[in-house]
C-alpha positions in Angstrom: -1.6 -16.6 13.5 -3.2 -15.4 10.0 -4.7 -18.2 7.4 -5.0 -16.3 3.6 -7.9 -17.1 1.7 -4.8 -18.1 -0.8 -4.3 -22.0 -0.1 -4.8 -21.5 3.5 -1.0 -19.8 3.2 0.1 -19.2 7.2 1.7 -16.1 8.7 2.9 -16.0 12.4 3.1 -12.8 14.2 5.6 -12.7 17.6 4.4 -9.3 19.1 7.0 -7.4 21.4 5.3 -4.8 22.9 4.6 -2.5 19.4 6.7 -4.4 17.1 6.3 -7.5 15.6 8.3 -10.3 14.1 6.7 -12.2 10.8 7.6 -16.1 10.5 5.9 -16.1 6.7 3.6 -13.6 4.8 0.8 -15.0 3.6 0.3 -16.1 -0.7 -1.5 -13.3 -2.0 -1.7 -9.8 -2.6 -5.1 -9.5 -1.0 -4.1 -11.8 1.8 -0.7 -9.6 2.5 -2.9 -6.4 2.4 -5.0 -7.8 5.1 -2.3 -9.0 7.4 -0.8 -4.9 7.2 -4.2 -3.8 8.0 -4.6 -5.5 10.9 -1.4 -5.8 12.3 -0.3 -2.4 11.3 -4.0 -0.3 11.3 -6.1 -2.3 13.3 -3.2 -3.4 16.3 -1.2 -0.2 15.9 1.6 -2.1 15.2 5.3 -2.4 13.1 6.5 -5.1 11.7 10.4 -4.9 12.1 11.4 -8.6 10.9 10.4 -10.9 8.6 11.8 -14.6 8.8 10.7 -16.5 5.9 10.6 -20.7 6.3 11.1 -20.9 2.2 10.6 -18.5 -0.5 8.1 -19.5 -2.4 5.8 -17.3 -3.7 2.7 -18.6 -1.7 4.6 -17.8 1.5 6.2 -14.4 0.6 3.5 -12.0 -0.3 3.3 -9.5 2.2 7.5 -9.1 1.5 6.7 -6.1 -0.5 3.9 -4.9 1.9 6.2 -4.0 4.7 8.8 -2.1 3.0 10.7 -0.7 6.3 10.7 -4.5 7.9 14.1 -6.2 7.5 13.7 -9.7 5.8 15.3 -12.7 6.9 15.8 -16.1 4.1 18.3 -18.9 4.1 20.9 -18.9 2.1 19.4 -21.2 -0.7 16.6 -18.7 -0.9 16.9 -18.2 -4.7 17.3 -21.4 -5.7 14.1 -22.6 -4.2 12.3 -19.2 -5.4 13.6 -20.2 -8.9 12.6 -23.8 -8.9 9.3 -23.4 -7.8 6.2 -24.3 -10.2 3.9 -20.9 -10.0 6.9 -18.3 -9.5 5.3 -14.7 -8.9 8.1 -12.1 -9.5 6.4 -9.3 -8.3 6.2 -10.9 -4.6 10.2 -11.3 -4.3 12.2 -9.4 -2.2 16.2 -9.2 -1.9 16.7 -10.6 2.1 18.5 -8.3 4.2 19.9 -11.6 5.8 20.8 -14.7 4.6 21.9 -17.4 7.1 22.3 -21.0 7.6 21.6 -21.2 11.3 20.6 -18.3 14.0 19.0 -17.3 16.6 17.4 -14.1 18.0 15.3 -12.9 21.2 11.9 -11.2 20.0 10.2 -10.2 23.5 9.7 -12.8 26.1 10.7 -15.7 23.2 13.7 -17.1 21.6 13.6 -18.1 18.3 15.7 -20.4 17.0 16.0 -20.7 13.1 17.6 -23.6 11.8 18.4 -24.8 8.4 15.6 -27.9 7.6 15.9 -28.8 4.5 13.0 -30.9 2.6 9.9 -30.0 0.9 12.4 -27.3 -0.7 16.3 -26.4 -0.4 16.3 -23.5 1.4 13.9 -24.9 4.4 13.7 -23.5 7.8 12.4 -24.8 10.7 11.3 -21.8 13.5 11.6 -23.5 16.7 10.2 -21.4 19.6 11.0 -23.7 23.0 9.5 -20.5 25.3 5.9 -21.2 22.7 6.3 -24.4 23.0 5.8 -24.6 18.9 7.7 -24.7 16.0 7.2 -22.9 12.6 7.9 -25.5 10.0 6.8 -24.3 6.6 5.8 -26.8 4.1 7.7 -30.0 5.1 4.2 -31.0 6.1 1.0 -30.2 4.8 -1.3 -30.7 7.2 -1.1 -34.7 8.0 0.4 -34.9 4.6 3.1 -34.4 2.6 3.6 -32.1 -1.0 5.9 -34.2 -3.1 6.7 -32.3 -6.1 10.3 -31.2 -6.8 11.4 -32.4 -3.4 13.2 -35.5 -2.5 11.4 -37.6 -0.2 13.8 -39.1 1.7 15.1 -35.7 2.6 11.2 -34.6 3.7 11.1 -38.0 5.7 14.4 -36.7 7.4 13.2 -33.1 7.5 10.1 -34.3 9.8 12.3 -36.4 11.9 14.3 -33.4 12.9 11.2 -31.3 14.1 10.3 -34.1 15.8 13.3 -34.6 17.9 12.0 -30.6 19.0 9.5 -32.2 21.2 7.2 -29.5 20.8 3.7 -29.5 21.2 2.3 -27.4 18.7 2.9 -27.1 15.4 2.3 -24.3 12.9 2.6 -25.5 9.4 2.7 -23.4 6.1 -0.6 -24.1 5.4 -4.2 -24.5 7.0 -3.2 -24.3 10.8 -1.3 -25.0 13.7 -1.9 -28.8 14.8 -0.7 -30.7 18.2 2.7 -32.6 17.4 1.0 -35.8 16.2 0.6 -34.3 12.9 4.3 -35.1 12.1 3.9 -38.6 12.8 1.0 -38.7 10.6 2.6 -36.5 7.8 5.6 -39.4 7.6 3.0 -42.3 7.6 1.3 -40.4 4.9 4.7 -40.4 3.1 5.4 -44.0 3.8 2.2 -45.4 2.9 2.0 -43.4 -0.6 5.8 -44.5 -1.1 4.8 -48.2 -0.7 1.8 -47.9 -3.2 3.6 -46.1 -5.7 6.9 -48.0 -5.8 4.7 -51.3 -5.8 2.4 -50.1 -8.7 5.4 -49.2 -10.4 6.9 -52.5 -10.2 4.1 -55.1 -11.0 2.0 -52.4 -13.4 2.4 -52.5 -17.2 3.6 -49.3 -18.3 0.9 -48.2 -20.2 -1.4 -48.7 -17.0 0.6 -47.4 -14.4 0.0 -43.6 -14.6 -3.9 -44.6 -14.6 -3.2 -46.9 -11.5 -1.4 -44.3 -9.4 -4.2 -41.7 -10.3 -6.6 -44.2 -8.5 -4.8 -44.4 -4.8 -7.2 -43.1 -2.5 -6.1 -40.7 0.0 -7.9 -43.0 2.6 -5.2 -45.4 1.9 -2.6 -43.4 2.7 -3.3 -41.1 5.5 -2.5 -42.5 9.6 -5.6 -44.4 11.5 -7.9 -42.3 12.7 -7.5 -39.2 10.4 -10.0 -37.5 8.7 -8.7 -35.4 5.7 -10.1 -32.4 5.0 -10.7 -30.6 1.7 -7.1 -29.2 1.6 -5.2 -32.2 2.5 -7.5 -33.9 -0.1 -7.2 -31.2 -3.2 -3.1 -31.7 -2.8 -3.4 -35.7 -2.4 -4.3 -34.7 -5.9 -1.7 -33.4 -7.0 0.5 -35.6 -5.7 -0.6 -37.8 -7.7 -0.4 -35.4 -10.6 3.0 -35.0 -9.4 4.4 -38.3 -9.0 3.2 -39.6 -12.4 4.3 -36.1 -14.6 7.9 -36.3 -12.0 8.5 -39.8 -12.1 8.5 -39.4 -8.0 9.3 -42.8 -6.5 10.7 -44.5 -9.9 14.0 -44.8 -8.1 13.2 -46.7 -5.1 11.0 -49.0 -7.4 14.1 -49.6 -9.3 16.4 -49.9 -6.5 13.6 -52.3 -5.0 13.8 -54.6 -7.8 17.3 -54.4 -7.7 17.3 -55.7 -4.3 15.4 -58.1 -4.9 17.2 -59.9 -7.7 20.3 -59.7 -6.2 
């Protein structure tokens, strides 16, 4: 596993004897450069696939680094790449493949790469039962969530699924891998920001309620017992950013007060 300097972008390497298989490729040129030196200078070794969880330009880097390596990208990969909110062109790649669901044998491991979609469109989970892991982008970020542009109901179902994996370790799209409670805590994180937002939104004047959402505390939201760390705390921040400028949540306040005066 290689962390970028780059927002602590992921990249998984499955090594079969001297080839490898990429899940990811890291956010930045530097950090893409890096992952061919070692892999390919330091390890002696060629990277033949590249499976991509979402295209996004903070996971798809090292695309154009490993010019002879087939690339692998759902269906919906444009979409996402063209939605996103820092698009770098010069990172994107035509796939050689686009799929909904597939699977392939890389060495010793199967790889099972099935269509997820939540933080994004075009999400893929990489579930690896021989690793006992599972690859799953940014549906969770760390033991939170990134809201912006996604639908959160369709994150909160995007985590249920990996769950129902049963794996033990978890290798997110950024910072790390984690053991599987992290997707517990990621929904709880949802939930808990859901609930504050949706009830701000409903008993907050208008003209106070982006300066009342700015002040939810990350404490307040994250599972019992968790400590953020800087990362989880810098993008608790832009949620925030992202919920007020998105109008995230205004639906289920409104559908909440609908409820409740019917």
């Amino acid at each position: 596993m290689f962390v970028g300097d780059e927002v602590e972008s992921v990249a998984t390497a499955f090594v079969d004897h001297d080839e490898v298989l990429l899940v990811d490729a890291l956010g930045s040129e530097a950090d893409a450069a890096w992952l061919r030196d070692t892999l390919c200078g330091q390890m002696g070794k060629t990277v033949r696939l590249i499976a991509t969880t979402h295209f996004m330009s903070d996971h798809i880097a090292g695309l154009v680094q490993f010019p002879g390596a087939r690339v692998l990208a759902h269906r919906h990969h444009r979409q996402t790449f063209l939605s996103q909110n820092r698009r770098v062109d010069a990172f994107y790649r035509e796939p050689d493949f686009v799929f909904n669901d597939m699977a392939l044998r890389w060495g010793r491991h199967q790889l099972r790469l099935l269509y997820n979609p939540g933080k994004s469109m075009d999400h893929v989970s990489v579930d690896v039962p021989s690793a006992d892991l599972a690859c799953v982008g940014d549906n969770i970020v760390g033991n939170i969530v990134y809201l912006s542009k996604a639908d959160p109901q369709l994150q909160r179902a995007a985590i249920g699924r990996i769950r129902q994996f049963g794996r033990a370790r978890i290798i997110g799209g950024h910072i790390g891998v984690f053991d599987a409670t992290v997707l517990e805590h990621a929904q709880q994180y949802l939930d808990n920001i859901q609930r504050h937002v949706v009830r701000i939104r409903r008993q907050a004047s208008p003209d106070t309620v982006a300066a009342r959402i700015a002040e939810i505390r990350i404490e307040d939201c994250v599972a019992p017992g968790v400590v953020p760390v800087a990362f989880e705390r810098a993008w608790h921040t832009h949620n925030l950013e992202a919920i007020v400028a998105q109008s995230i949540f205004a639906l289920d306040a409104a559908l909440a007060s609908m409820e409740q005066g019917a």
